[in-house]
N, C-alpha and C positions, 0 to 999 in steps of 0.2 A: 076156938072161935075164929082166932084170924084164918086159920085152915081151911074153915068152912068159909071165909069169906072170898079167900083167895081160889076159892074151888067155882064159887059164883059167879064172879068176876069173871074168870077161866073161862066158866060156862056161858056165861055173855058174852066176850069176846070170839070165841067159837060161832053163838049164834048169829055176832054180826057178820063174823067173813064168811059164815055159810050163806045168809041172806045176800052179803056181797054179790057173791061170789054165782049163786042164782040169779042176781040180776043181770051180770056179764056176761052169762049164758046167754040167759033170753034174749039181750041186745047181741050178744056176738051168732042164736041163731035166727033173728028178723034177717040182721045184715047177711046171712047166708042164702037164706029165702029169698031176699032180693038181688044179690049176688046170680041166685041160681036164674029167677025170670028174665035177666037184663039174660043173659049165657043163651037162655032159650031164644029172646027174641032176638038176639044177634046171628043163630043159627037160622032161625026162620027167613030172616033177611036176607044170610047167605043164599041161602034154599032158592029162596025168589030171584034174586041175581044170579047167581047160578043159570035159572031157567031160562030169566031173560037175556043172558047170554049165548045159552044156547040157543036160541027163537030168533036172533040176530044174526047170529052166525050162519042160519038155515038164509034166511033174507037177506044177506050179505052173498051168499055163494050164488041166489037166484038171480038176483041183482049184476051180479059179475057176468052169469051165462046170457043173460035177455042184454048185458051192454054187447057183449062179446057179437050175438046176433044182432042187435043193430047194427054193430060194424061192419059184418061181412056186408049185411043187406044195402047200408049206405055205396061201400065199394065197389058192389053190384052197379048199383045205380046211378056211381062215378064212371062207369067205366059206359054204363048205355048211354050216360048222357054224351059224351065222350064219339060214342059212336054214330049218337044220334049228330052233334054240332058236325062230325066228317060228312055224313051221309047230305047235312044241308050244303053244306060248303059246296059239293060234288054239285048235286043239285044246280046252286046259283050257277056255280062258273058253265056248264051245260045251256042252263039258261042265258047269260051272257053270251056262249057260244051260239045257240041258236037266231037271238041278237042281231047279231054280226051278219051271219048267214042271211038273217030278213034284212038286213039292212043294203049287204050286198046285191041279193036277188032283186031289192026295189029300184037300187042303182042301171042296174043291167037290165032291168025291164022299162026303166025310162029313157035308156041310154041310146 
């Protein structure tokens, strides 16, 4: 009898660490399952960064070539204004000159 009791007990103890033992399953595969979604949506995230790095990088290089042409076109445009302030300059002193010329001629013709 005790043989058969000790075979019971046995077989209890068994059924508990198999029930245990099933339950530490199912919680250790929830935690894998959620393991595995966080994994996926951290790849997906990459994914998106990823893109948006590259869609940046595109608008980054455009951005460098339209500054790049502003610059020349600004230097252009230093350089005519440039030729324009000579051109006025010439201009005045011409005028000055001429000036002088009506000033003398008015002397000489009153003289």
């Amino acid at each position: 009898m005790a043989h058969h009791r000790d075979s019971r007990q046995t077989l209890a103890d068994l059924l508990a660490e198999n029930k245990s033992l099933r339950n530490e399953n199912e919680r250790l595969r929830h935690e894998r399952d959620i393991h595995a979604k966080v994994s996926a949506g951290r790849e997906e995230r990459n994914d998106a960064l990823e893109h948006e790095n590259a869609r940046l990088k595109v608008n980054s290089r455009s951005l460098q070539e339209a500054i790049a042409t502003l610059g020349s076109r600004l230097m252009r445009r230093d350089q005519e204004i440039e030729w324009l302030k000579r051109q006025v300059r010439e201009k005045e002193r011409q005028i000055d000159e001429l000036r002088r010329d009506m000033q003398r001629l008015r002397e000489y013709l009153r003289g």
